[in-house]
N, C-alpha and C positions, 0 to 999 in steps of 0.2 A: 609064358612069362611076359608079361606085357614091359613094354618100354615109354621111357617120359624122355622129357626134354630138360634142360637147366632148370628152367623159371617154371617147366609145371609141376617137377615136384616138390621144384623148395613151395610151391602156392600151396600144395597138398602135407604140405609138413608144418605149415606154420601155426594149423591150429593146435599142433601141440606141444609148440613154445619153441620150436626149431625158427633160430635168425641168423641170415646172414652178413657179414661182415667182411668187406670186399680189402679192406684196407688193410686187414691183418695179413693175408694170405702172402705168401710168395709169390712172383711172377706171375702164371697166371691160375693160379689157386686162389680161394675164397675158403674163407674160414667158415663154417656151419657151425652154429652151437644151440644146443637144448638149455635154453635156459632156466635156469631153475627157479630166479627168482626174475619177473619180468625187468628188460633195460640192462640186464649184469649178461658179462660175459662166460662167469660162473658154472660149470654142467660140463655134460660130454660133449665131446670136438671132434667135427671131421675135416679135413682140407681135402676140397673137390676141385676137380680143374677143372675150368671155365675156359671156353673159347668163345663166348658170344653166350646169350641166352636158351638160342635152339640148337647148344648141344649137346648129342644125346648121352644121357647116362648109360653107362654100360648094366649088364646085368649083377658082374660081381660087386661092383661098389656099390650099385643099391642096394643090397645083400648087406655090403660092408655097413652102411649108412646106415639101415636099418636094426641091426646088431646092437650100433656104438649108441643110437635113441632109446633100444629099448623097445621096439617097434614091430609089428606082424606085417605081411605084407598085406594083407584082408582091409590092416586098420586106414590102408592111402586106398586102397582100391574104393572103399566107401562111397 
């Protein structure tokens, strides 16, 4: 199972339509949404804890992440 960083897989998620929204989050959560229609906050939602850019996602909530998008892990390994 490979592992990413904060910033590299929201970069690996945004082609499909996954945005982040730093200001919604609690402390230090960030809101992730699949947008449904681009600019709207609209679609599924994950809140991801952030401690800086390079850190590292664990395996279960990329799992979780991937689930709540709708998402294969094949389709980020791309």
């Amino acid at each position: 199972m490979p592992t990413f960083k904060y910033r590299e897989l929201l970069a690996r998620l945004k082609p499909y339509g996954v945005a982040d929204y730093p200001a919604l989050g609690k402390g230090s959560e960030r809101l992730w949404v699949c947008e449904s229609v681009k600019g709207s906050r609209k679609g599924p939602q994950y809140a991801v804890k952030c401690h800086g850019d390079n850190t590292e996602i664990k395996q279960g909530t990329l799992m979780a992440i991937l689930r709540r998008f709708n998402l294969k892990l094949k389709d980020i390994l791309d």
